[in-house]
N, C-alpha and C positions, 0 to 999 in steps of 0.2 A: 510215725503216725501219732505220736503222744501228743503232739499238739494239736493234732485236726481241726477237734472243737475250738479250742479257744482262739485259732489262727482265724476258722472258718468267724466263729462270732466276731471277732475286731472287723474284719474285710467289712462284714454287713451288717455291720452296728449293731447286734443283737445281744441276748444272754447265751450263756452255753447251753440253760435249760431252751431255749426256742430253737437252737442250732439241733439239738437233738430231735424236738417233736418235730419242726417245721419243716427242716433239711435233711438227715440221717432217715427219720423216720416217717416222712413225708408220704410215699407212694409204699410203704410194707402194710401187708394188709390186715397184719396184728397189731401194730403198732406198737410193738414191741421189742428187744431183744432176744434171741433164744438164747437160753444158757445153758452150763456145760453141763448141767444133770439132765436135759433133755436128750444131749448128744452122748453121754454116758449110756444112758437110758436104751439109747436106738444098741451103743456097741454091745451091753450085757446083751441083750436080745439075740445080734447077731452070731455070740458066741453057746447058743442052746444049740440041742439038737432040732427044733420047731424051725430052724434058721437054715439047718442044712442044706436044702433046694436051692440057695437064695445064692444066683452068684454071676459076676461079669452085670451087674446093675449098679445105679447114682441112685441114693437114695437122699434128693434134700431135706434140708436140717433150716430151711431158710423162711417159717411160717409162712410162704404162699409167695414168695418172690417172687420165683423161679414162673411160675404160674398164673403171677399178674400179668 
């Protein structure tokens, strides 16, 4: 997958920067990436006791995908 972008931008004549906003990030509804201190962030959590109830659930990490 290391070349996506740049395979995707030749195909449709574009930059890598519009393959990102226009393609990858088109329909997310942050319009953005999450990153791994967000995903960090959820596992410290998960491993308190405030967390303890928490279990046999998905909890997405995907700014609003999942829910668009």
């Amino acid at each position: 997958m290391p070349h996506l972008i740049p395979d995707t931008a030749k195909a449709r004549g574009i930059s890598d920067e519009q393959v990102v906003r226009d393609v990858l990030l088109a329909a997310q509804p942050t319009k953005r990436f999450g990153t791994t201190d967000e995903v960090a962030q959820l596992v410290a959590f998960l491993r308190t006791d405030a967390a303890a109830s928490i279990t046999g659930t998905v909890m997405p990490i995907d700014g609003g995908w999942t829910a668009h």
